[in-house]
VOBA-1610 file (N, C-alpha, C; in pm, whole numbers, padded with zeros to 5 digits, always signed):
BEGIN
Unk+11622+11040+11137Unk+11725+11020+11038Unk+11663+10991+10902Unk+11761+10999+10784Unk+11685+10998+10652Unk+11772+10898+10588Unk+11697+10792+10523Unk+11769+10685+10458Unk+11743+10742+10304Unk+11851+10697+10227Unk+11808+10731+10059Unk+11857+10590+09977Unk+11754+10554+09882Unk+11824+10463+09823Unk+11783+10464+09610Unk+11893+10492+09537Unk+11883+10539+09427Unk+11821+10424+09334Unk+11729+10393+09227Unk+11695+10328+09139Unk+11746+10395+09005Unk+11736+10321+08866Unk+11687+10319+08746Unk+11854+10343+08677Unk+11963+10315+08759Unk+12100+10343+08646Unk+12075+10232+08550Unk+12245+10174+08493Unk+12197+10055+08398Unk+12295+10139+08320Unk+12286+10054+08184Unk+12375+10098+08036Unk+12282+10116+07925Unk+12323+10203+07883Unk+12278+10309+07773Unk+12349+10318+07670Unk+12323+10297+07560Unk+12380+10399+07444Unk+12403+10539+07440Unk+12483+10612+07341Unk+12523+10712+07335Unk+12415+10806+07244Unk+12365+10937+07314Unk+12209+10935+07246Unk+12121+10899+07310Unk+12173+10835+07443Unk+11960+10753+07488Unk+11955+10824+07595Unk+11872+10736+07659Unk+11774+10863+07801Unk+11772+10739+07934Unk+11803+10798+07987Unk+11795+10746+08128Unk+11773+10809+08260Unk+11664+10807+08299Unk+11554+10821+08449Unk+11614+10781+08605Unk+11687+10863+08666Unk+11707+10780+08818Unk+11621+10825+08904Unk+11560+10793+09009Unk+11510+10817+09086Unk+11543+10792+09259Unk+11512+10908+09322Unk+11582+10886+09500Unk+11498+10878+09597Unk+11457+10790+09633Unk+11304+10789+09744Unk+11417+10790+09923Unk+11315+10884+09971Unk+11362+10897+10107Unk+11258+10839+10184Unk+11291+10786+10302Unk+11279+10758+10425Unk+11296+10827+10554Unk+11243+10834+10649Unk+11233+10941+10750Unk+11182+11048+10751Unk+11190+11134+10839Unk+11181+11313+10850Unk+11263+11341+10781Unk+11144+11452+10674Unk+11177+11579+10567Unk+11185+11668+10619Unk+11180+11698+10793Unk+11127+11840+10843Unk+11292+11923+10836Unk+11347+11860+10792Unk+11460+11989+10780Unk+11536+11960+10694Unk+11459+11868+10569Unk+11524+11936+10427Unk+11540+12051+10352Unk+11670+12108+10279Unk+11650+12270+10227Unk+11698+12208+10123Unk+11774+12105+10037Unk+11813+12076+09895Unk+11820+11910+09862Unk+11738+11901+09791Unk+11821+11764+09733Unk+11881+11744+09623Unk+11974+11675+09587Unk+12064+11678+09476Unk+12111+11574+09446Unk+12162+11550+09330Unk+12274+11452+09273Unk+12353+11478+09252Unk+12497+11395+09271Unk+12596+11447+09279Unk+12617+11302+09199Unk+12784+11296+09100Unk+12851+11190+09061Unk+13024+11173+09049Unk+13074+11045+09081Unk+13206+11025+09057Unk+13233+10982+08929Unk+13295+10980+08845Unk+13371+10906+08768Unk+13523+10835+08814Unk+13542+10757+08725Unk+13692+10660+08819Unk+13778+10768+08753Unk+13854+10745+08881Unk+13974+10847+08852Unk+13960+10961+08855Unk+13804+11020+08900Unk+13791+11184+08935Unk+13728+11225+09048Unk+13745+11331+09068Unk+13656+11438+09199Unk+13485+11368+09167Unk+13467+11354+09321Unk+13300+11387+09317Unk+13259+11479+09252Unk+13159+11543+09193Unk+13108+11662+09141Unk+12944+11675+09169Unk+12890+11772+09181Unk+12797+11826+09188Unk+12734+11833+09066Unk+12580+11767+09001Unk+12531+11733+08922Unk+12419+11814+08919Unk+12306+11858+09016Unk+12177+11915+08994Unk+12166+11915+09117Unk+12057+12017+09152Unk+12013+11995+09296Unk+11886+12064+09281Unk+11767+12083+09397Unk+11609+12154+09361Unk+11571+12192+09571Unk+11545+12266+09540Unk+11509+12318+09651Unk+11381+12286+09694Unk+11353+12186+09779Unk+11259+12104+09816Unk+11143+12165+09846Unk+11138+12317+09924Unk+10993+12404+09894Unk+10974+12451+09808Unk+11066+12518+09768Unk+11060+12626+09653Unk+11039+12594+09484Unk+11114+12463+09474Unk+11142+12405+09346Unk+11263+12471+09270Unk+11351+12571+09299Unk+11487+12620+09206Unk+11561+12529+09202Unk+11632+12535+09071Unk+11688+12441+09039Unk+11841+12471+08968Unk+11928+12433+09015Unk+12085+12370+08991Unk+12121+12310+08889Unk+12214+12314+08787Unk+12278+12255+08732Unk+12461+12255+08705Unk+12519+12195+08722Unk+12627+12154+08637Unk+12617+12198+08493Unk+12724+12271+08420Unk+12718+12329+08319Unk+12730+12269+08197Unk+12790+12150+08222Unk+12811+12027+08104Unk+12692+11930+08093Unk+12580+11970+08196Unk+12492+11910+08188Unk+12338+11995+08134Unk+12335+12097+08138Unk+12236+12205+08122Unk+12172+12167+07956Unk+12074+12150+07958Unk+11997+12140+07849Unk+11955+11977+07775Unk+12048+11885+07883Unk+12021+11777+07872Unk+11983+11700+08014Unk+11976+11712+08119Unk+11937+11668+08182Unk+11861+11774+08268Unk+11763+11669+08390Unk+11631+11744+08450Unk+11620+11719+08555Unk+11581+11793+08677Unk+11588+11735+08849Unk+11425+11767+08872Unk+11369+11658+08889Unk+11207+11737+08945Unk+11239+11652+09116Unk+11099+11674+09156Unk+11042+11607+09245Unk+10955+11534+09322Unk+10878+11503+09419Unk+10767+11475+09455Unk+10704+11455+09542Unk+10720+11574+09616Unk+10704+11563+09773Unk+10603+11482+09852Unk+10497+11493+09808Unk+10440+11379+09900Unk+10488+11219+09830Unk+10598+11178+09775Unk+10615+11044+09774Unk+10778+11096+09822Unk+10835+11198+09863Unk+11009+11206+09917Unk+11046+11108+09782Unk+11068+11173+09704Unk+11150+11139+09570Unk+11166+11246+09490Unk+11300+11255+09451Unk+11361+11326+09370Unk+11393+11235+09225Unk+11373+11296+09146Unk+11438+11236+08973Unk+11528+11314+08909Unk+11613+11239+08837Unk+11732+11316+08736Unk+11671+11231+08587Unk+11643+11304+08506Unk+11567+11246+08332Unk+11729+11298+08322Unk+11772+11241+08248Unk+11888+11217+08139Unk+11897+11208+08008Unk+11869+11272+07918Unk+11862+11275+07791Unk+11976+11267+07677Unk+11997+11241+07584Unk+12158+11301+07484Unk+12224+11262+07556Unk+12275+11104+07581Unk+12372+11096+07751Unk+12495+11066+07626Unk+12588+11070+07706Unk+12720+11105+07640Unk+12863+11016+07712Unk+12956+10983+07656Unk+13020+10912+07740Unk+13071+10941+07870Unk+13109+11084+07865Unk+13176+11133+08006Unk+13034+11147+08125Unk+12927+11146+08083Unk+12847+11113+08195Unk+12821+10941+08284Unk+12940+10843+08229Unk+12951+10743+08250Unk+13016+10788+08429Unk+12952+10698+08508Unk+12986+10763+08687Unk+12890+10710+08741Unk+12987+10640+08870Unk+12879+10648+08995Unk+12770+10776+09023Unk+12610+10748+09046Unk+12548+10887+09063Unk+12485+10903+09232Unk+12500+10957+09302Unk+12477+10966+09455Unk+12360+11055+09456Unk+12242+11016+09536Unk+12152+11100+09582Unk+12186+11146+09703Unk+12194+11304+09712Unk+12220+11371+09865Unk+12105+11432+09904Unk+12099+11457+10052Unk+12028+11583+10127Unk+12088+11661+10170Unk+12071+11772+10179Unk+12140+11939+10281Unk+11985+11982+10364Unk+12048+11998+10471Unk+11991+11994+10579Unk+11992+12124+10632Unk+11887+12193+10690Unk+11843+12327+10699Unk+11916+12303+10889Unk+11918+12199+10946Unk+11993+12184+11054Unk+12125+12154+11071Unk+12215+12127+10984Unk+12366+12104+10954Unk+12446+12252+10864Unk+12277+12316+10771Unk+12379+12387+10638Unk+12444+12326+10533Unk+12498+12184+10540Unk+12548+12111+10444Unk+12485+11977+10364Unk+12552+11904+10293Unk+12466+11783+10233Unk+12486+11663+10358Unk+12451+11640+10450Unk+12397+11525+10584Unk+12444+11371+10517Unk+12313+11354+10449Unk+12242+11240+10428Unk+12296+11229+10268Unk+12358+11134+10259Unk+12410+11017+10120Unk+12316+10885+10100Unk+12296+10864+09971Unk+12248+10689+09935Unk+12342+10658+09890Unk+12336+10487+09850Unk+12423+10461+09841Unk+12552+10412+09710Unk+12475+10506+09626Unk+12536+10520+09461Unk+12493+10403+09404Unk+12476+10478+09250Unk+12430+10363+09150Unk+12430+10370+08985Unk+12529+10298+08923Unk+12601+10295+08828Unk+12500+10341+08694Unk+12615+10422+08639Unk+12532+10475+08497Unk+12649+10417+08375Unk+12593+10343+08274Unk+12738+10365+08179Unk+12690+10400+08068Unk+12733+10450+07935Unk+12754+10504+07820Unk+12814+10456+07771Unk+12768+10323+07627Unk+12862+10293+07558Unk+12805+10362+07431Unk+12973+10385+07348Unk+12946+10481+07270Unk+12982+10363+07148
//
């Protein structure tokens, strides 16, 4: 099984940069994506970035493209989202997921961790 647990949210200004990071636990042997995904109150989950854990391709959300970044780091099982130009509507719970080359879908959730934007 794969545990995930997210670091580095916090509050930001409008304009600043903010770094999360997702360290896993367990067997990687049948990871195919990891990603971030985020809520805002009062909206749909959404799909944020994701990177293809052999390959390195990479995902974005379209309101996010050119300001934010998904790398990785396989021998430490951590994924990062750099956040740059953050903006108020990126204010949201942010969830680190896995998709699983044995399910087809995202498995494995952490357990969210607050971003805010004051403008």
């Amino acid at each position: 099984q794969v545990q995930l647990v997210e670091s580095g949210g916090g509050l930001v200004q409008a304009g600043g940069s903010l770094r999360l990071s997702c360290a896993a636990t367990g067997s990687m042997f049948s990871t195919y994506t990891m990603g971030w995904f985020r809520q805002a109150p009062g909206k749909e989950r959404e799909f944020v970035a994701g990177i293809r854990w052999s390959g390195g391709v990479t995902y974005y959300l379209d309101s996010v493209k050119g300001r934010f970044t998904i790398s990785r780091d396989n021998a430490k099982n951590t994924v990062y989202l750099q956040m740059n130009s953050m903006i108020a509507e990126d204010t949201a719970v942010y969830y680190c997921a896995v998709q699983t080359v044995r399910v087809g879908r995202y498995e494995y959730w952490g357990q969210g961790i607050k971003v805010t934007v004051s403008s």
